[in-house]
SEKOL-359296 format. One record per atom (N, C-alpha, C): y, z, x; residue number from 0. Coordinates in steps of 0.02 Angstrom, whole numbers, plus 32768, in hexadecimal, padded with zeros to 4 digits. Atoms other than C-alpha are relative to their C-alpha. Example, Ala and Ser with C-alpha at 12.3 -4.5 7.8 and 13.67 -1.06 7.14 Angstrom:
# residues 2
   north     up   east   seq
    7FC5   8000   802D     0
    7F1F   8186   8267     0
    803C   8000   802D     0
    7FC5   7FFD   7FD6     1
    7FCB   8165   82AC     1
    8037   8025   7FD9     1
END
This chain:
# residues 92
   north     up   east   seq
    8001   7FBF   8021     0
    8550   7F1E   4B1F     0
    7FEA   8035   8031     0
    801A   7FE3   7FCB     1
    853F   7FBE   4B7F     1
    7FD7   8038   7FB5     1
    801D   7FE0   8012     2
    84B1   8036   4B30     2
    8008   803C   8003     2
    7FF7   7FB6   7FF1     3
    84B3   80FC   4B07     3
    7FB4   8018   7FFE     3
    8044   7FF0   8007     4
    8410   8164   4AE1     4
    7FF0   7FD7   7FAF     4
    8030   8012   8034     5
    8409   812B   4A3A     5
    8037   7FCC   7FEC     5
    7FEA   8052   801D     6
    847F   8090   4A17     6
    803E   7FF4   8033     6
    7FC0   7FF8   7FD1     7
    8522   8026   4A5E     7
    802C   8024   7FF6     7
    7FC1   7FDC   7FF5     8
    85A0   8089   4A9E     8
    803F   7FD5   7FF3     8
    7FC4   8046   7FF9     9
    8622   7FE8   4AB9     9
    7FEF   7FD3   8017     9
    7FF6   8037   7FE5    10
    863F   7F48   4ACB    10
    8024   7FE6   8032    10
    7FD0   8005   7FCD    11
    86C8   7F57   4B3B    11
    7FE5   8016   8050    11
    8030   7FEC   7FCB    12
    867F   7F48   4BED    12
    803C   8010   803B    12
    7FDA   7FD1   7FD4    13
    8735   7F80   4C37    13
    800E   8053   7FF1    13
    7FF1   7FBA   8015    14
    872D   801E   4BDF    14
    7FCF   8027   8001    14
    8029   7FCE   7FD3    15
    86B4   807E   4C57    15
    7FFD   804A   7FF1    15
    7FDF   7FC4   8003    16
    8709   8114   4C44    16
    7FDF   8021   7FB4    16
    800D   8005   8055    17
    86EB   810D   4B76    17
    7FA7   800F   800B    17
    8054   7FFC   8006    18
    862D   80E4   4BA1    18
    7FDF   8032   7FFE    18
    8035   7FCD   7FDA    19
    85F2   816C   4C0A    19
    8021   805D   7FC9    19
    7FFF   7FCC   800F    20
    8651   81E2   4BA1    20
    800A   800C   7FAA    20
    800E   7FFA   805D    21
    8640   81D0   4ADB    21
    7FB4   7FE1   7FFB    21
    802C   801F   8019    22
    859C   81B7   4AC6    22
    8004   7FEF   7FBA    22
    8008   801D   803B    23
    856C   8158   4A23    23
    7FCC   8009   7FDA    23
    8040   8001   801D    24
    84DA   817E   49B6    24
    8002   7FEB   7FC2    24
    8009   802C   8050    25
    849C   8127   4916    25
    7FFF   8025   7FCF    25
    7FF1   7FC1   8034    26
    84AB   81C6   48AD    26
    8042   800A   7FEB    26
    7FC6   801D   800C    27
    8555   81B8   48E0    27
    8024   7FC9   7FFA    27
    8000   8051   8014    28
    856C   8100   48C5    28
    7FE9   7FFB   7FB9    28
    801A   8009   803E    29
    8524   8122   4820    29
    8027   8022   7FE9    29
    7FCC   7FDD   8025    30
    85A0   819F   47F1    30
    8044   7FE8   8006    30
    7FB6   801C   7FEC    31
    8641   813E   482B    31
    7FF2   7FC7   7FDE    31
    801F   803C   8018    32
    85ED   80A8   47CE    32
    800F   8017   7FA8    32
    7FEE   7FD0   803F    33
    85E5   8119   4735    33
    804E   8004   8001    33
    7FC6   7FF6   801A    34
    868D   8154   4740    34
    8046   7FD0   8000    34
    7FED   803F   7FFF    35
    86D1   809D   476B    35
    8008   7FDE   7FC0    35
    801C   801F   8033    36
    868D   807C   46B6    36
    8023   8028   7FD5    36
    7FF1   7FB9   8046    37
    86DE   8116   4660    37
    7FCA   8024   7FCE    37
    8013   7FDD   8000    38
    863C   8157   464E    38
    7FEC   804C   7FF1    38
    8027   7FB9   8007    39
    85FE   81F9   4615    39
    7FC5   7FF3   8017    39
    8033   7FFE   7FE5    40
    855A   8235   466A    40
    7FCF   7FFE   7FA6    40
    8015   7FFC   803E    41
    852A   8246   45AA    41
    7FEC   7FAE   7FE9    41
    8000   804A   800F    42
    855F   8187   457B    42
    7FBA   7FFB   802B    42
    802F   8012   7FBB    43
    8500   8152   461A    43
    7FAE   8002   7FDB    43
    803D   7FFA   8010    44
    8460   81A8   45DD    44
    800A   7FF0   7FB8    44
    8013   7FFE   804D    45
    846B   817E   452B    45
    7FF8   7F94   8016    45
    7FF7   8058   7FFC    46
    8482   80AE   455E    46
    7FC1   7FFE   8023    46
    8038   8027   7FE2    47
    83D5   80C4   45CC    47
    7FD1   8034   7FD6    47
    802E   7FEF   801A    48
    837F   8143   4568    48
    7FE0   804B   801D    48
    800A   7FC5   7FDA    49
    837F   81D9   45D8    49
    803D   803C   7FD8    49
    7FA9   7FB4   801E    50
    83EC   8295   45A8    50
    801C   7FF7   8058    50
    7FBD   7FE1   7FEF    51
    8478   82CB   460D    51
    7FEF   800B   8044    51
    8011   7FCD   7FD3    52
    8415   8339   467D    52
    7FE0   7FCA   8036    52
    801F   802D   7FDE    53
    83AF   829A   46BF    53
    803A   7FCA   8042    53
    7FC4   8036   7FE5    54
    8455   8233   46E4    54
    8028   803E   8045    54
    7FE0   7FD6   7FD4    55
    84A4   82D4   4735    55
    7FC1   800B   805D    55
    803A   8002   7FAB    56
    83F0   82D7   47C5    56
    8007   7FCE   8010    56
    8013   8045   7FDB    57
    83F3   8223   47EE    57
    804C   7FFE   8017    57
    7FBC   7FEE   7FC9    58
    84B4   823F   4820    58
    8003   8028   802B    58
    7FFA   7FE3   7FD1    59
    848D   82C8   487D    59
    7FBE   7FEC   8034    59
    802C   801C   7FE2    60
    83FD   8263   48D5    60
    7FB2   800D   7FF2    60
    8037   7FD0   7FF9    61
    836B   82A5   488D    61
    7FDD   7FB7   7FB7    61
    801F   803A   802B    62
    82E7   821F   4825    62
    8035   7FCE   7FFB    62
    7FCB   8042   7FF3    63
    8342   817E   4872    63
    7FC5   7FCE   8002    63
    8030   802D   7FF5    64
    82CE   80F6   484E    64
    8016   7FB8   7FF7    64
    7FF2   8042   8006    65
    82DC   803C   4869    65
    800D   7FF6   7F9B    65
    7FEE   800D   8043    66
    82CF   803C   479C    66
    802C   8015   7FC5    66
    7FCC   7FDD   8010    67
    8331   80BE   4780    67
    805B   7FCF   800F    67
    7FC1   801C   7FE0    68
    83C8   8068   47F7    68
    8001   7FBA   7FB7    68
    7FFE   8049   803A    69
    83A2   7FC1   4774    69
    8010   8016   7FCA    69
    7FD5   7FED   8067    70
    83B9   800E   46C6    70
    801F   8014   8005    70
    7FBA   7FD1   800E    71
    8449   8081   46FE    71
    8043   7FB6   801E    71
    7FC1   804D   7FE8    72
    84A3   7FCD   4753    72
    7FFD   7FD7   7FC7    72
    800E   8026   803B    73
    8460   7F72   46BF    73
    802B   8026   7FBD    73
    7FD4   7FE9   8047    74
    84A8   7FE5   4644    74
    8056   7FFC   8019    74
    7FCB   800B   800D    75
    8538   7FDE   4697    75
    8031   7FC6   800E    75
    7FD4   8044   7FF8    76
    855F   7F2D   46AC    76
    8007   7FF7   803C    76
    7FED   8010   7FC2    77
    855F   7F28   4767    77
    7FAC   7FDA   801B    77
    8047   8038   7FDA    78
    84D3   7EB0   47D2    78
    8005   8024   8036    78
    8018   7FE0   7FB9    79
    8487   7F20   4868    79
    7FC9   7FD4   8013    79
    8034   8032   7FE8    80
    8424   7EBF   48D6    80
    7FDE   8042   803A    80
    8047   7FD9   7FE7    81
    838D   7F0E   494C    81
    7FFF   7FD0   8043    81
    800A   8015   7FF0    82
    8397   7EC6   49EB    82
    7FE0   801A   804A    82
    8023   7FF8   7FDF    83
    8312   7EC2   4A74    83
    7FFA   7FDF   802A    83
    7FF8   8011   7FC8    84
    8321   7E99   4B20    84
    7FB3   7FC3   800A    84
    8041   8034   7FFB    85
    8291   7DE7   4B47    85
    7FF1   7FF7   7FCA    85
    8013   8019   803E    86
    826B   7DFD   4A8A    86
    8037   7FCE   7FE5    86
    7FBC   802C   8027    87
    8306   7DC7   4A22    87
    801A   8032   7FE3    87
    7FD3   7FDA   801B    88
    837C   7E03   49AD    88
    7FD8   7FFB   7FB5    88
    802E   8019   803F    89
    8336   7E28   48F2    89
    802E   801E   7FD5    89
    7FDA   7FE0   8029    90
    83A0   7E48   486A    90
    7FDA   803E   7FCA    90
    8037   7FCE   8026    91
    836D   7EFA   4803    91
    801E   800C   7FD0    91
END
């Protein structure tokens, strides 16, 4: 996996080019995740318990928390894992 500031960019380790120039962030990984699902930012927050306005900051990167990333993957049926270089991998 190659790393960005805040999550993977790709898996593809011939597509260099891709790496250095889309970065990836988990705000946006959370909103392409969402709209993967057919999603509303509304749904979203009504399945973890948050409004609208909450779902719309954590897409734009803003209160991204390890528990946050779990109930918004959890609500939406997808398994994110947490993985840490000498530690391990932990599912969240």
């Amino acid at each position: 996996h190659r790393y960005g500031v805040y999550g993977v960019i790709c898996d593809d380790p011939d597509a260099e080019e891709l790496i250095w120039s889309d970065e990836f962030y988990i705000g946006e990984a959370i909103r392409q995740a969402r709209l993967s699902k057919n999603l509303t930012q509304e749904e979203l927050g009504a399945r973890i318990g948050v409004q609208r306005a909450q779902i719309s900051r954590i897409e734009k990167g803003k209160n991204i928390t390890l528990a946050n990333i779990s109930r918004l993957m959890k609500a939406m049926e997808i398994q994110a894992t947490l993985s840490i270089t000498g530690v391990g991998t932990f599912v969240l």
